[in-house]
C-alpha positions, -999 to 999 in steps of 0.1 A, spaced: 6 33 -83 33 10 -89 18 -17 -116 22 -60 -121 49 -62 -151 34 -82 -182 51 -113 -178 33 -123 -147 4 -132 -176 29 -164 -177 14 -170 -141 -18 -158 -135 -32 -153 -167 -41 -128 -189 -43 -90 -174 -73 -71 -184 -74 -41 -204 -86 -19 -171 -52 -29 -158 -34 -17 -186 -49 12 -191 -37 19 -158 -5 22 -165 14 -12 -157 48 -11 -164 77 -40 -172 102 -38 -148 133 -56 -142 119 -77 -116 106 -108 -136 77 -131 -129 79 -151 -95 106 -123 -86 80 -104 -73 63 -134 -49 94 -141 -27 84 -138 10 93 -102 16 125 -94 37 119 -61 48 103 -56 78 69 -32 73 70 0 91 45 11 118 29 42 130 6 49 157 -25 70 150 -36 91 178 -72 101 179 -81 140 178 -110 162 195 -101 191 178 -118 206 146 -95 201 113 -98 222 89 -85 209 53 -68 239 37 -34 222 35 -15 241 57 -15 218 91 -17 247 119 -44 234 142 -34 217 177 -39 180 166 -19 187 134 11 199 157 12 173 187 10 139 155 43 124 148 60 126 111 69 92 94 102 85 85 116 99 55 102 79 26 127 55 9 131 41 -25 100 11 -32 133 -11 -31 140 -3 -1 176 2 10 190 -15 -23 182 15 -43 199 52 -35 179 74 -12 156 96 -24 173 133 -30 138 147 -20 121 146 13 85 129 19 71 127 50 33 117 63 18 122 92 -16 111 106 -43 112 131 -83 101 136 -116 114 151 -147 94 150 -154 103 112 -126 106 91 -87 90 90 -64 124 83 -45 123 58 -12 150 59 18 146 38 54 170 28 63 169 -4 99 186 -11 100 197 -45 122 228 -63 97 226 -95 61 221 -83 39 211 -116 6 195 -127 -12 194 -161 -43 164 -146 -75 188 -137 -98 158 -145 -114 136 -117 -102 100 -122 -75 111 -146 -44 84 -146 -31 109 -118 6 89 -116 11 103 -152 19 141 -131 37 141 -98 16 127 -72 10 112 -35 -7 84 -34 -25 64 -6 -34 24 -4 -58 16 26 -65 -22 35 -90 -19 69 -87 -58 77 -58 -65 62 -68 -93 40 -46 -80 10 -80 -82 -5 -107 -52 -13 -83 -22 -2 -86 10 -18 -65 35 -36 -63 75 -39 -44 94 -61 -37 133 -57 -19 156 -77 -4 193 -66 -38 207 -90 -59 189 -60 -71 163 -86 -79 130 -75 -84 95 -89 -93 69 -62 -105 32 -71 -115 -1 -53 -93 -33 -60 -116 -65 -55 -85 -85 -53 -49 -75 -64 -37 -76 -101 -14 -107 -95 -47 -124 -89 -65 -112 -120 -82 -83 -101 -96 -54 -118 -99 -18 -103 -131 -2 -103 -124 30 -112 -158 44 -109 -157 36 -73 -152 72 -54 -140 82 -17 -175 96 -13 -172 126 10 -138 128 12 -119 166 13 -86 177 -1 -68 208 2 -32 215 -15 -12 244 0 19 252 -25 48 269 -9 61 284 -45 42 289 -76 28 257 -95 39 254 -136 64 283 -132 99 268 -138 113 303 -137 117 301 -97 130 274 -70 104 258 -49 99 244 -20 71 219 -9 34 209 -17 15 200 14 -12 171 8 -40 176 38 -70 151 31 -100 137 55 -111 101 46 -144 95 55 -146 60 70 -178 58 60 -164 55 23 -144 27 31 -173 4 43 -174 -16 10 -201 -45 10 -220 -27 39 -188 -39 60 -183 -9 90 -143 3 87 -146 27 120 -120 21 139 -123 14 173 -89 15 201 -60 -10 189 -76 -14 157 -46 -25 134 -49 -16 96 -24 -18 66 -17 10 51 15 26 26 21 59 8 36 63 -25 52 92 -41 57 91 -81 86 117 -89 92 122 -128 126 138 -140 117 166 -163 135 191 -184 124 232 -188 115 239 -227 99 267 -240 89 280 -207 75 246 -199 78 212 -179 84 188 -201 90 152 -186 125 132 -197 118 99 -212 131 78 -187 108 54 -160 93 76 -130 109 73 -98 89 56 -66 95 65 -34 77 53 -4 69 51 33 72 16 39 95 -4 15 80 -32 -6 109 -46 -18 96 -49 -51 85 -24 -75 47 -30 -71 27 -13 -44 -1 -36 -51 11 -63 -27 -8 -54 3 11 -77 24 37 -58 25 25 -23 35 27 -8 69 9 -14 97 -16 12 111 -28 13 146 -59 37 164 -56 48 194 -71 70 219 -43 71 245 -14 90 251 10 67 256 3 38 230 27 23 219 27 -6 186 29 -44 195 30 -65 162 0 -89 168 15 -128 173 -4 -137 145 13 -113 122 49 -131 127 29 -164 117 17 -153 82 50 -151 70 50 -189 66 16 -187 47 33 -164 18 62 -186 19 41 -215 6 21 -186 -14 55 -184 -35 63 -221 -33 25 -230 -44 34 -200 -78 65 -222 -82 52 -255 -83 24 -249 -102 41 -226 -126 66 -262 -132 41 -292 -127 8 -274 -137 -10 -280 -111 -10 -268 -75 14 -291 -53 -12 -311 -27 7 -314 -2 36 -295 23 61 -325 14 61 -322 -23 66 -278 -14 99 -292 6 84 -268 36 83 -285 71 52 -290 89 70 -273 126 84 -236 120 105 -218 146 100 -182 150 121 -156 158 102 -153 194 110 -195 202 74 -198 189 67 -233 171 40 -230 145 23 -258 127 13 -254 89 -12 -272 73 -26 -276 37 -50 -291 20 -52 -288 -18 -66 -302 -50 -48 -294 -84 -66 -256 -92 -65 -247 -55 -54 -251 -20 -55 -234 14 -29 -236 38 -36 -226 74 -6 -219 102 -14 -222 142 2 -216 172 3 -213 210 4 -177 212 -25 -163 194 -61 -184 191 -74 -209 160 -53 -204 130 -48 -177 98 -49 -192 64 -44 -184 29 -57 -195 -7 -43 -193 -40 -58 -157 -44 -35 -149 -16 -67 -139 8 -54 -139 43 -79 -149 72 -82 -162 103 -104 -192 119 -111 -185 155 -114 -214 181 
């Protein structure tokens, strides 16, 4: 759970204690750093739906478990700017008309835990962690947290931290089922290792906040990124004992930045029932880009002028964009000086998707 750093109270005000007690760390990225339109492209995966029985025990030898697709090897958080990751993490993924399946490799010589408590700040051990955003709003996603003990922390996010959002922690995955299979031995640093398998089953039923339903239906396109928190420890006494030195983050989908709580930039998920689906980026999706590019100028301007800039001419962004398919959009904004919402239309995909100063995506539908 990679965290806001403290200066971004220069922007958005102060963070709350929640926040900080969940571990937000400064980084070297600095303040409006971390609001630059993203330039890496989010990875994809297609979800295939299953009619067979799944058993969670962490081990991933039914039929549906074989015939899924891994990810690619996770990467650094920074993408390719930052070495490879010397371990291998992998995911891979599937549905049935109940639960989103959750599997995940985790290569690891030392397998450890010392978290046994539900809710514990998990990240503090080694973990895997999943963020789930079902309509893709960058708003009211969800977070889970597993450790190689089977402990879990999950919470709901309102909002993201850069937007003064608070995690409610005493929000759980109700029903969900985890299983860790270990191929080692756990908190024995006398022998090598190999991997911790992560198998979960995420009720969709727990995902429909504000009596919203999340059950996917065919070509239902989520966001979705994995994180993996990898400390660098030392053997003493018998014992793990973690270096004091920042964690590494490793990832499916690289942010760019070392925050995972900028849902705009996770992968995309689609569900399918078919065999031979294959992923289409929405047109619309190619159009939001220009929305967080006045997201960051809007940051900018009012982070110089104190106030929110009321128009596109004073953000020096043109009205007509050019996308990379020929496609001409048209922005639009209107603003007063504590908020704003800029929209972006265009031939190819119907009314318009907007954003406000929160950074809430939606659409308008002619």
């Amino acid at each position: 759970m990679r965290r806001d750093p403290a200066n971004i109270k220069k922007i958005i005000g102060v963070i709350s204690v929640v926040s900080l007690m969940l571990g937000k760390t400064t980084f070297a990225q600095t303040g409006l750093e971390l609001y630059k339109p993203a330039k890496e492209t989010p990875l994809h995966y297609v979800c295939k739906e299953t009619k067979d029985k799944v058993v969670i025990d962490g081990k991933l030898d039914e039929a549906g478990w074989q015939q899924a697709t891994w990810t690619a090897d996770f990467k650094d958080i920074e993408g390719d700017a930052k070495p490879a990751p010397p371990l291998r993490t992998r995911v891979k993924m599937m549905w049935d008309q109940q639960y989103l399946y959750i599997a995940a490799t985790l290569q690891e010589p030392h397998i450890w835990g010392t978290l046994v408590d539900h809710d514990a700040i998990i990240f503090q051990d080694n973990d895997f962690e999943v963020f789930i955003d079902p309509d893709g709003d960058t708003h009211q996603y969800y977070e889970i947290e597993i450790n190689a003990l089977n402990t879990v922390m999950d919470l709901f996010m309102g909002k993201p931290y850069r937007n003064m959002g608070e995690a409610l922690i005493n929000w759980d995955t109700k029903g969900i089922i985890t299983a860790i299979h270990i191929d080692g031995t756990i908190n024995n640093p006398s022998d090598t290792d190999k991997e911790w398998t992560v198998e979960m089953a995420v009720p969709f039923s727990a995902l429909s906040f504000f009596n919203k339903n999340q059950r996917p239906v065919e070509n239902s396109l989520w966001r979705i990124n994995f994180s993996r928190v990898e400390w660098d420890t030392d053997i003493k006494n018998s014992k793990y004992v973690k270096q004091q030195r920042p964690e590494h983050n490793w990832v499916w989908s690289p942010q760019g930045i070392v925050n995972m709580h900028a849902p705009e930039r996770w992968g995309y998920l689609v569900f399918t029932s078919k065999a031979n689906t294959t992923f289409q980026l929405p047109p619309a999706e190619e159009a939001k880009q220009y929305l967080w590019q006045i997201y960051s100028a809007q940051l900018q301007y009012r982070q110089a002028n104190g106030r929110y800039a009321k128009s596109l001419k004073e953000l020096k962004i043109p009205e007509k964009q050019t996308g990379t398919n020929k496609e001409v959009y048209t922005l639009s904004m209107e603003s007063i000086s504590s908020q704003y919402n800029a929209s972006v239309s265009g031939s190819n995909f119907p009314g318009s998707v907007n954003i406000n100063q929160e950074g809430k995506v939606y659409s308008n539908r002619k």
